[in-house]
C-alpha positions in Angstrom: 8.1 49.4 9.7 10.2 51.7 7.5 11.8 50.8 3.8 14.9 51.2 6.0 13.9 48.9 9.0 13.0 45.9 6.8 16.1 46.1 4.9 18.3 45.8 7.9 16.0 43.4 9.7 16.3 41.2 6.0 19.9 41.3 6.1 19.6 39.9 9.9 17.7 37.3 8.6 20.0 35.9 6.3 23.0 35.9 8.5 21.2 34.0 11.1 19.7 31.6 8.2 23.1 31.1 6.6 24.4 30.0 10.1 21.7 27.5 11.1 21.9 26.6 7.5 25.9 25.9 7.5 25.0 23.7 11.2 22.8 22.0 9.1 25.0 21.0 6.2 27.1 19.3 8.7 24.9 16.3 9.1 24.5 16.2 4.7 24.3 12.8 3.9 25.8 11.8 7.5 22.7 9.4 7.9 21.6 11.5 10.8 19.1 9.7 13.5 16.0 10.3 12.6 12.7 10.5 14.9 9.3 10.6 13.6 6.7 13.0 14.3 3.0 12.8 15.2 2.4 12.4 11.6 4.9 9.0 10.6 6.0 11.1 7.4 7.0 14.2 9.4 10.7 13.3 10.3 12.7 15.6 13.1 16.9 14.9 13.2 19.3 16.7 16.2 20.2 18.9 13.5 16.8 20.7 13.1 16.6 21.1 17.0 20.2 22.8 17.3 19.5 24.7 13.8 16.3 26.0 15.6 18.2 26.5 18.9 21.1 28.5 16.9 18.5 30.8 15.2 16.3 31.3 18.4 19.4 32.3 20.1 20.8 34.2 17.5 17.9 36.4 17.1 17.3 36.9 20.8 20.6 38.9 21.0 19.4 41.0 17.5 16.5 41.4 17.5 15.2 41.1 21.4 12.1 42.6 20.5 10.3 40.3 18.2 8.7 36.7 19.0 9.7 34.1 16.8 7.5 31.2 16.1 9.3 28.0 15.0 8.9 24.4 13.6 10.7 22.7 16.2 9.8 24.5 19.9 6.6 26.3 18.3 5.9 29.9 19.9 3.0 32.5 20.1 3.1 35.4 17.5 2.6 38.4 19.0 2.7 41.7 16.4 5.7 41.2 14.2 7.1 37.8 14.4 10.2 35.5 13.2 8.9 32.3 11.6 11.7 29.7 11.5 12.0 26.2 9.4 15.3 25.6 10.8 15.0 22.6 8.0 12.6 22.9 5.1 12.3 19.3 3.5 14.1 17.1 6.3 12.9 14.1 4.5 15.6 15.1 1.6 17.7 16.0 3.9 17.7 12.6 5.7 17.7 10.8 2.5 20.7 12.8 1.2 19.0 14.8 -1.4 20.0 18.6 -1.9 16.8 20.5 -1.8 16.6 21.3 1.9 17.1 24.6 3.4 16.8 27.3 6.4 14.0 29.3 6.0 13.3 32.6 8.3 10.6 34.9 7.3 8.6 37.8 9.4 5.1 38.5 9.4 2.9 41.0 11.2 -0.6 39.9 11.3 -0.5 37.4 8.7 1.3 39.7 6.1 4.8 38.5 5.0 7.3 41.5 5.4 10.5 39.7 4.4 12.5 36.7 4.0 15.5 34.6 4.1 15.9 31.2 2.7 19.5 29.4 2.7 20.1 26.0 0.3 23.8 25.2 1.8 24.0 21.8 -0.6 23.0 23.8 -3.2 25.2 27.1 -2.8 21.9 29.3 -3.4 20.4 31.8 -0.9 17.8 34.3 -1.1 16.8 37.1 0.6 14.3 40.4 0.0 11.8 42.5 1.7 8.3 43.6 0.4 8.7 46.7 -1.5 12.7 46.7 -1.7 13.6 43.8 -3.8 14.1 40.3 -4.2 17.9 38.8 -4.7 19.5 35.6 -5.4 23.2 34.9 -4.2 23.2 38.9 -3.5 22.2 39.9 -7.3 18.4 41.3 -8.0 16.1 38.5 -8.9 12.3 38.7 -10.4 9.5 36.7 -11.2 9.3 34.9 -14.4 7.8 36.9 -17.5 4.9 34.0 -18.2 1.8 34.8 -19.5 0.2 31.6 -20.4 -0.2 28.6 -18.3 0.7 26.5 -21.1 3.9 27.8 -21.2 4.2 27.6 -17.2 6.8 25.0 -15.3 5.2 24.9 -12.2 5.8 23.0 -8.7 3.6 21.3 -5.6 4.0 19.6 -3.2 1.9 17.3 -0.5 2.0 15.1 2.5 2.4 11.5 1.8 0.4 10.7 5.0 -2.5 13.0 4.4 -5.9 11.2 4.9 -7.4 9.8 2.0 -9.6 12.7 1.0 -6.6 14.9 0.9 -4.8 12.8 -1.5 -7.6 12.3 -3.3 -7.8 15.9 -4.5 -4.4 16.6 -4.6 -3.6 14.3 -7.3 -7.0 15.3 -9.0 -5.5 18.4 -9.4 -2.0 17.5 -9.8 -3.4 15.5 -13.0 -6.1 18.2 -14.1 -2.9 20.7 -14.3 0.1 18.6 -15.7 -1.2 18.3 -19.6 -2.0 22.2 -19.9 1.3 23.5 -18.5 5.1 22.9 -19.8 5.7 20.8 -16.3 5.0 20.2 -12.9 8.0 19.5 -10.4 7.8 18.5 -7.3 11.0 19.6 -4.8 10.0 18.1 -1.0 10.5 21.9 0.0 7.9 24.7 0.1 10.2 27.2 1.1 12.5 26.6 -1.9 9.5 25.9 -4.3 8.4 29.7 -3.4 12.0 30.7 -4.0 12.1 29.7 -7.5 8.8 31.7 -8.1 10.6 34.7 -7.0 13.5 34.0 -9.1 11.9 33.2 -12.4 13.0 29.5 -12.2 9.1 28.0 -11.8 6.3 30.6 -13.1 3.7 29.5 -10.5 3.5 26.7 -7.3 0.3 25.8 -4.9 -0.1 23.4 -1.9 -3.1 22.7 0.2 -1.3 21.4 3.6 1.1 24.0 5.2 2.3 25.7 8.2 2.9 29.4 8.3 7.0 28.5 9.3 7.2 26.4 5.7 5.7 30.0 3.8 6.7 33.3 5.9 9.9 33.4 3.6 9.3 32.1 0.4 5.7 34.4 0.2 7.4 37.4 1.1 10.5 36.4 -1.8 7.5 36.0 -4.3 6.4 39.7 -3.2 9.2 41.5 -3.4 10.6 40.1 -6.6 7.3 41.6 -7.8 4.5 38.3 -8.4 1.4 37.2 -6.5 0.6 35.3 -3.5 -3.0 34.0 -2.4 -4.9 31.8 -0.6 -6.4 28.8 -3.3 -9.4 30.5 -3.0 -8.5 34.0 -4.1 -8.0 35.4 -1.1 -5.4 37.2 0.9 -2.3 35.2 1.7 -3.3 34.0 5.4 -0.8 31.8 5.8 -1.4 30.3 8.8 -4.4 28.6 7.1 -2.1 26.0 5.7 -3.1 26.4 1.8 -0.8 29.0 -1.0 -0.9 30.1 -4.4 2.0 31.6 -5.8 2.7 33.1 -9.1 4.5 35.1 -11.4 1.3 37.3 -11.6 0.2 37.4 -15.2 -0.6 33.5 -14.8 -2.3 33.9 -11.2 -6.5 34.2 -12.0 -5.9 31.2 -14.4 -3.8 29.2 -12.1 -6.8 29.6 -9.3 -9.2 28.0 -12.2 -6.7 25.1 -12.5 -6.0 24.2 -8.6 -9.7 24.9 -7.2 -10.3 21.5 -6.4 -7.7 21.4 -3.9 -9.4 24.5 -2.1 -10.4 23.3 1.8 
């Protein structure tokens, strides 16, 4: 795709996120039903199926060409492709807290193009494409300037119902890297924990159990505003493998020392 191409496709995107984002925000602190999931921690409401719905719709009539692969009513990618979290971090937004959001991103092959991530209790959104730009609330945004870890706020995040293994090593690493950074947060969103890498808020976030819906944004935000995604092993980005690095860049080879143990 052209510069031009993923620019217009990126401002589609965050239309259609702002609009499942503002159906969303209808049901804040509402006490909406709640339904649980395969895994008991994975909660679903009727807002994240009619968010879904509104941005499946949505982008059938914009973009007619493109599959889109959601959270909700899954899909089948098929060359460049919409991933949708019609609700990144339902848990908080059951529970009332602010950090939830819509997240659309599109990949082709595994490589994030561009993203879209709305935060309606929050006022925020974000949107950029790889190679034009990262911006925040419609002003340029960038990674953080870091260069040491110690200096580094950084974020994670992991499922309570994980097996044991998997919590095991994710709070062996959680408490091999709290005492040689400046902080480690932990939001309940992926999508929004990427955004604040792209903005210079956190310098660096990882997480071992993902799909590629909770990433496609947030990963291509951390591109375009100029830092580093990876796969905890070093690798390329392949998101679909469920684990992420992301970083400011400067911080990225010594943040990969500090997370290995998490690495499948």
């Amino acid at each position: 795709m052209t510069p031009n191409e993923l620019q217009a496709l990126a401002e589609v995107a965050l239309e259609v996120a702002r609009a499942a984002a503002d159906l969303a925000h209808q049901g804040f602190r509402k006490h909406p039903a709640t339904e649980r999931k395969a895994n008991p921690a994975d909660l679903v409401t009727a807002f994240d199926r009619a968010a879904e719905a509104l941005v499946r719709e949505q982008l059938a009539a914009r973009t007619p060409g493109l599959a889109v692969v959601g959270e909700e009513e899954g899909g089948q990618a098929s060359g460049p492709t919409w991933y949708c979290d019609p609700i990144d971090g339902t848990t908080n937004f059951v529970h009332g807290h602010p950090f939830f959001c819509t997240s659309l991103g599109l990949m082709e092959d595994g490589v994030p193009l561009l993203g879209a991530v709305v935060a309606p209790a929050l006022g925020v959104s974000w949107h950029g494409w790889v190679g034009g730009g990262a911006f925040r609330n419609g002003e340029p945004c960038r990674v953080s300037g870091c260069e040491q870890v110690v200096d580094a706020l950084t974020a994670t995040g992991f499922n309570p119902q994980s097996d044991a293994g998997e919590i095991e090593r994710a709070v062996r690493v959680l408490g091999h890297v709290l005492p040689r950074t400046r902080g480690v947060r932990r939001a309940g969103s992926a999508a929004l924990d990427l955004t604040f890498v792209a903005d210079g808020t956190l310098d660096a976030y990882w997480e071992g159990t993902l799909h590629a819906w909770d990433t496609a944004a947030g990963a291509a935000l951390v591109l375009a505003a100029g830092g580093r995604v990876t796969a905890l092993d070093g690798g390329p980005p392949e998101l679909s493998r469920g684990h992420i690095l992301a970083s400011n860049g400067p911080i990225h080879e010594a943040m990969l020392g500090l997370v290995r143990g998490l690495r499948p």
